[in-house]
C-alpha positions as CSV (number, residue, x, y, z in Angstrom):
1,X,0.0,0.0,0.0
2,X,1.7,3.4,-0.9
3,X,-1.0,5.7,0.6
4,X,-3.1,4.4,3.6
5,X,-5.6,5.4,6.3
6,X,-5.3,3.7,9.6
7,X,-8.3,3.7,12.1
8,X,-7.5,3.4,15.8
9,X,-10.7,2.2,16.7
10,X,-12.7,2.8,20.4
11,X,-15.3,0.0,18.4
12,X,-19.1,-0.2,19.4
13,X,-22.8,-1.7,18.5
14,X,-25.5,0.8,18.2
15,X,-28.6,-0.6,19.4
16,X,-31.5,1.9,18.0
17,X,-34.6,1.8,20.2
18,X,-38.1,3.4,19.5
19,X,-39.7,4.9,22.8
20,X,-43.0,6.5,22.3
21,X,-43.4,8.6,25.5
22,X,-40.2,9.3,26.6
23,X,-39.3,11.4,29.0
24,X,-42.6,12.0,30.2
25,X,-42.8,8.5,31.1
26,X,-40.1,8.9,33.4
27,X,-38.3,6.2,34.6
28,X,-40.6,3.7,33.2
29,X,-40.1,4.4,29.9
30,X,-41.1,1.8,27.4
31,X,-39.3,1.0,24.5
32,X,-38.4,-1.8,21.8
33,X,-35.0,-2.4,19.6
34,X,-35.5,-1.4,15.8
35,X,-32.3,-2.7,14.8
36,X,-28.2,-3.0,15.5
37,X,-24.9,-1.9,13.6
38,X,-22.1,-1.3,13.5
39,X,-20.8,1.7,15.0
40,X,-18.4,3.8,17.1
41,X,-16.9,7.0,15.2
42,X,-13.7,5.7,14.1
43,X,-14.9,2.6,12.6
44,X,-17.5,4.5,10.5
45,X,-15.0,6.5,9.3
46,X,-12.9,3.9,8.2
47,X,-16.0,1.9,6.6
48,X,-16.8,5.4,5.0
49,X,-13.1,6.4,3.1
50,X,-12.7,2.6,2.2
51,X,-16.0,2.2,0.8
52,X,-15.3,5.0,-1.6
53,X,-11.6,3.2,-2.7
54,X,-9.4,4.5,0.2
55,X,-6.8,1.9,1.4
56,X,-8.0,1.6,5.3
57,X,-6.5,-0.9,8.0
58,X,-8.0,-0.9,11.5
59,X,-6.4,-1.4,14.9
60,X,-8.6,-2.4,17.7
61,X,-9.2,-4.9,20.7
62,X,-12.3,-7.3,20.4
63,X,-13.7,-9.7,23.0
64,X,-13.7,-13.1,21.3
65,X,-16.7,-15.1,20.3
66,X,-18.9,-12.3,21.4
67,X,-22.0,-11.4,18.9
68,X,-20.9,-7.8,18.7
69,X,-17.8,-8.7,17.6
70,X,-19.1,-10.3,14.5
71,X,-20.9,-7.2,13.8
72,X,-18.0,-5.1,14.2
73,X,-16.0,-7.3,12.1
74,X,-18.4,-8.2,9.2
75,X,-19.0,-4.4,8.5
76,X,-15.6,-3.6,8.1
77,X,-14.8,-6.7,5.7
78,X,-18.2,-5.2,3.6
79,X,-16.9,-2.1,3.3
80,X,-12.9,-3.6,2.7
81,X,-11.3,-2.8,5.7
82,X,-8.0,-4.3,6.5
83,X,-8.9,-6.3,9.6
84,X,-5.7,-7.7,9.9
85,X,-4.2,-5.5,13.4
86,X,-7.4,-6.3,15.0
87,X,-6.7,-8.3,18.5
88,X,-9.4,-10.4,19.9
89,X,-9.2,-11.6,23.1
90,X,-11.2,-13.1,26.3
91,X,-9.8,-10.0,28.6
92,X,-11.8,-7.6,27.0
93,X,-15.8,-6.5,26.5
94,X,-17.1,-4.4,23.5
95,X,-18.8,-0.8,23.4
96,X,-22.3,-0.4,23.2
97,X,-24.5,3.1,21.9
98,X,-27.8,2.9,22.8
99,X,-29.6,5.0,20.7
100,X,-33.3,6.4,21.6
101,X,-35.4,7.6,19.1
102,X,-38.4,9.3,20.6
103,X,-40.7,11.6,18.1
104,X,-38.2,14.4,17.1
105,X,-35.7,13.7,20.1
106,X,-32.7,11.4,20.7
107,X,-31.0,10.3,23.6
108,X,-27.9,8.4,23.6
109,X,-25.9,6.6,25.9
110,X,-22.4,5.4,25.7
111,X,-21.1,2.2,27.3
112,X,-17.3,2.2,27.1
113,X,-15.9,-1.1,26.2
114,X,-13.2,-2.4,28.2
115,X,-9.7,-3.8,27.0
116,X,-5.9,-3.9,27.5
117,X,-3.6,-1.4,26.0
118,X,-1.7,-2.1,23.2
119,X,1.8,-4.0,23.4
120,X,3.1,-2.1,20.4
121,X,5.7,-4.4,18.7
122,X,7.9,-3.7,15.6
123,X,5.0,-4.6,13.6
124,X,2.7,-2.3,14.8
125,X,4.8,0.0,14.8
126,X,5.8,0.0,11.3
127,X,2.3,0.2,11.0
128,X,1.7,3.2,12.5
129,X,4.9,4.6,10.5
130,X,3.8,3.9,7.2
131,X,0.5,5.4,7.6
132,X,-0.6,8.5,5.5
133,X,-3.1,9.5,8.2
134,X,-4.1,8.0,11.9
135,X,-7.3,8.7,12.6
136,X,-8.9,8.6,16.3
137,X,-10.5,10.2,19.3
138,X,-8.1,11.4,22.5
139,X,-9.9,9.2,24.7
140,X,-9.5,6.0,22.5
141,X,-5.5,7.1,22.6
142,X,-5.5,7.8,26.2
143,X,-7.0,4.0,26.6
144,X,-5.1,2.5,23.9
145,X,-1.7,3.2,24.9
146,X,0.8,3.3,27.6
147,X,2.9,6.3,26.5
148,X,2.4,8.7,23.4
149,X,5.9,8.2,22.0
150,X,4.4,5.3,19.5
151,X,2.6,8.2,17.9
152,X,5.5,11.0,18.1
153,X,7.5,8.5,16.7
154,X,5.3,7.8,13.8
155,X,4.5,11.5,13.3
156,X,8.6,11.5,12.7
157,X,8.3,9.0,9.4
158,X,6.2,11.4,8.2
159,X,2.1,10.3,9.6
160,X,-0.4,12.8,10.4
161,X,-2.5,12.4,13.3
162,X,-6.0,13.4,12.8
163,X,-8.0,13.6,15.7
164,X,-12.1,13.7,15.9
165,X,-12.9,16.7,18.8
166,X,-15.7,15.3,20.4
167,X,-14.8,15.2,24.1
168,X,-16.2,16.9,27.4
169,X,-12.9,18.7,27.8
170,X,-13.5,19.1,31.5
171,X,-9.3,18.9,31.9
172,X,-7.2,21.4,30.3
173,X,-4.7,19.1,30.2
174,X,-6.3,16.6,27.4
175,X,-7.2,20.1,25.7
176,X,-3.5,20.6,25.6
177,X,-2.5,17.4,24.6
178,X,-4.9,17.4,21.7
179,X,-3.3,20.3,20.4
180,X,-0.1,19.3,20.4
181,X,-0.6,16.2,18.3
182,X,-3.3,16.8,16.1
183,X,-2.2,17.4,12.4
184,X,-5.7,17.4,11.6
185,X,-9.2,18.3,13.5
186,X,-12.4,17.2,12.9
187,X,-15.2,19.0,15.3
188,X,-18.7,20.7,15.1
189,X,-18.9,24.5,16.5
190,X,-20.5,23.0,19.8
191,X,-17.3,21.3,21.2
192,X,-15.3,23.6,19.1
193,X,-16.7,26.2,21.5
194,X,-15.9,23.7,25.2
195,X,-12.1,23.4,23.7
196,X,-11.5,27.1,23.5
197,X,-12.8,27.8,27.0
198,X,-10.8,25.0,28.2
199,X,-8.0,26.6,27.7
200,X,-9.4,30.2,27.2
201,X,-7.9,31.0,23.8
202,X,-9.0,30.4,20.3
203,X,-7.8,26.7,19.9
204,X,-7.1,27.8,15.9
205,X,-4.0,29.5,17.2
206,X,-2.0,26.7,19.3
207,X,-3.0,24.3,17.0
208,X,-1.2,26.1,13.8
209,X,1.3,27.3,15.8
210,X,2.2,23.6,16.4
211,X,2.1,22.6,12.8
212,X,-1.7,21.7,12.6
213,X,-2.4,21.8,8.9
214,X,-6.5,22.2,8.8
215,X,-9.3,22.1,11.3
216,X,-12.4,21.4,9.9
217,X,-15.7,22.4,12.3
218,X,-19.1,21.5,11.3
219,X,-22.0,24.3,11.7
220,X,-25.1,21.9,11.1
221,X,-27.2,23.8,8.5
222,X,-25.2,26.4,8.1
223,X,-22.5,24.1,6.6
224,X,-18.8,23.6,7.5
225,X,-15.7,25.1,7.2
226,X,-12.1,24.7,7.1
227,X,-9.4,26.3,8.5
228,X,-5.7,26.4,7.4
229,X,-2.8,28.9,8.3
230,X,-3.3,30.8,5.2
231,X,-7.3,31.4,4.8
232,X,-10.7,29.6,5.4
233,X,-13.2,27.4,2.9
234,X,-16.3,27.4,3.5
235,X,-18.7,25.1,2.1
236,X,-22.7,25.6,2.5
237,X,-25.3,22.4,3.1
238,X,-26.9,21.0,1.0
239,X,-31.0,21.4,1.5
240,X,-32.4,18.1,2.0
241,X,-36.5,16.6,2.8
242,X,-37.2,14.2,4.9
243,X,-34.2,13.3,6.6
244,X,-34.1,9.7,7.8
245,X,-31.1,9.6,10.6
246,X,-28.2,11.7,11.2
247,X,-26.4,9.7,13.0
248,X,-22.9,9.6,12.2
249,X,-23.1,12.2,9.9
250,X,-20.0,14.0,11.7
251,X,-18.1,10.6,10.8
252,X,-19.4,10.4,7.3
253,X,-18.0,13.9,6.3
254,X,-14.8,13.3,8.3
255,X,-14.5,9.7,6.3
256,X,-14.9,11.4,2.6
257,X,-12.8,14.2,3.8
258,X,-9.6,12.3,4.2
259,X,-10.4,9.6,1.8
260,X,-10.0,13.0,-0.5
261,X,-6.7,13.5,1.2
262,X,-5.6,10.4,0.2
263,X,-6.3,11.3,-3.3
264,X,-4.1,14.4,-3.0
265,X,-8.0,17.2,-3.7
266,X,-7.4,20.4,-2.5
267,X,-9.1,21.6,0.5
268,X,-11.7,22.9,-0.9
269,X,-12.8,19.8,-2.5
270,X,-12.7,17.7,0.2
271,X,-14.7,19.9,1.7
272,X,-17.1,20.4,-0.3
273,X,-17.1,15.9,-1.0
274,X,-17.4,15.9,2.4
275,X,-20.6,17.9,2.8
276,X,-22.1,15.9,0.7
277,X,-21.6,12.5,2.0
278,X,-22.7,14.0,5.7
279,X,-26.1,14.8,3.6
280,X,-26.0,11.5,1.9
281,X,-25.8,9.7,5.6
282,X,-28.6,11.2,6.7
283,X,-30.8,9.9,3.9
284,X,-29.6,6.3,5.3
285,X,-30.0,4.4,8.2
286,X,-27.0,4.2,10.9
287,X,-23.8,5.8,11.2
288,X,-22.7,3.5,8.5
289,X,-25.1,5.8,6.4
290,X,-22.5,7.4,4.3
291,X,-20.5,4.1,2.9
292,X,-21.0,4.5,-1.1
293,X,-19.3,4.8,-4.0
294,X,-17.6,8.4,-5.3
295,X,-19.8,7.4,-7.9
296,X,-23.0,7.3,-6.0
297,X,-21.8,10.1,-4.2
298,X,-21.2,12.6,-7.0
299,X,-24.9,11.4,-8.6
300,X,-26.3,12.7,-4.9
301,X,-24.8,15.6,-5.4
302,X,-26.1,16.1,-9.0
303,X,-29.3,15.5,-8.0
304,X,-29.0,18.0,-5.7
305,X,-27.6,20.6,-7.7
306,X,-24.6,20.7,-5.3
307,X,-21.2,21.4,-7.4
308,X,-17.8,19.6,-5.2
């Protein structure tokens, strides 16, 4: 592989249930499952850039035999994957998002899986390396590894570290540690807003000061935009009916974005590619709603009279 995309994944199954009455139910809240898939922000980006031709390979700690695993696993190999870094093991139990679908609302809750760190050998490492892009969360790093010098040390052969911003940000420290890794930055205006008052600055600054390259935040309707040293893109949404699910519409646009990358588009057009598959998910079902073909995408777009 001469370019490739690798996914440090915090894997999970989202469970989708349909409440009719919630909250004023209260605590007695009725509800029934509609359906499971695969999920968990890294892995749907990973499923996203490979389904549309991106070379992808996923590291990630399993719990053997379990029926999420399967999931997990059979969703990546769909969407061509590289599954071949993933550990499974008995030590370990697997994330769970349950989502909960009530009228116009949604509540969901997040059960962290739990598993080992990595024992980074010298094939893991060259691994992480050869990558083009590493793509994960800081709390799936935090959890994943016992130092951060397997990272630095990639980020020296020439890897960039792309990081998705969701995170509570209640310690300035992990604000500041963010920052100081991330090559790229994926995040909507909403956490974009807790990291700068975590650290009381405009997080835009540090970040290029310490090399960042782009951070792109997402502004729901009013589109997304992407910052670089030099200037801003800005790319408006598209206008869309009945809108089925947006879940992981956040990882859908962050998925076409840097399979874009790998493809060596301008800015500009992977922003604008990536605005269109974060519509496209959310005329599908599951965070897995944006895996297609450029193909399909580009006819979406069309059809929408959206120029990327």
């Amino acid at each position: 592989m001469d370019k490739y995309l690798t996914v440090i994944l915090g894997s999970s199954v989202d469970i989708f249930y349909r409440v009719e009455s919630y909250p004023q139910e209260g605590d007695f809240s009725h509800g029934m499952e509609v359906g499971k898939s695969a999920g968990g922000c890294a892995l749907n980006v990973g499923c996203i850039a490979a389904s549309k031709g991106a070379e992808v390979v996923a590291l990630d700690y399993l719990k053997k035999g379990d029926e999420v695993t399967e999931i997990l696993l059979n969703a990546m190999k769909e969407n061509h994957v590289n599954t071949e870094y993933i550990i499974q093991a008995e030590d370990c139990t697997d994330g769970k998002l349950v989502i909960i679908n009530s009228g116009d609302k949604r509540t969901m809750l997040v059960i962290d899986p739990k598993r080992p760190k990595y024992l980074v050998d010298t094939k893991m490492q060259e691994l992480l390396n050869r990558s083009s892009y590493i793509y994960s969360l800081m709390h799936v790093v935090e959890r994943s590894f016992d130092s951060y010098d397997y990272l630095k040390e990639a980020r020296k052969h020439g890897a960039k570290m792309i990081f998705d911003g969701t995170s509570q940000y209640d310690d300035p420290k992990r604000s500041y540690l963010l920052l100081s890794l991330a090559d790229g930055l994926f995040i909507n205006s909403v956490d974009y807003q807790k990291l700068c008052d975590s650290i009381a600055q405009d997080a835009k600054e540090i970040l290029f000061d310490n090399g960042c390259e782009f951070v792109c935040i997402t502004e729901g309707s009013d589109g997304a935009s992407c910052y670089t040293k030099d200037g801003k893109y800005h790319a408006e949404s598209l206008v869309l009916e009945n809108i089925v699910d947006s879940t992981g519409a956040g990882d859908a646009f962050a998925g076409a974005f840097l399979y874009g990358l790998l493809n060596e588009l301008n800015y500009e057009k992977c922003l604008r590619l990536a605005s269109v598959c974060g519509a496209y998910s959310c005329m599908h079902n599951s965070g897995l709603g944006g895996c297609c073909t450029v193909e399909e995408l580009l006819a979406f777009a069309k059809e929408h009279h959206y120029e990327v």
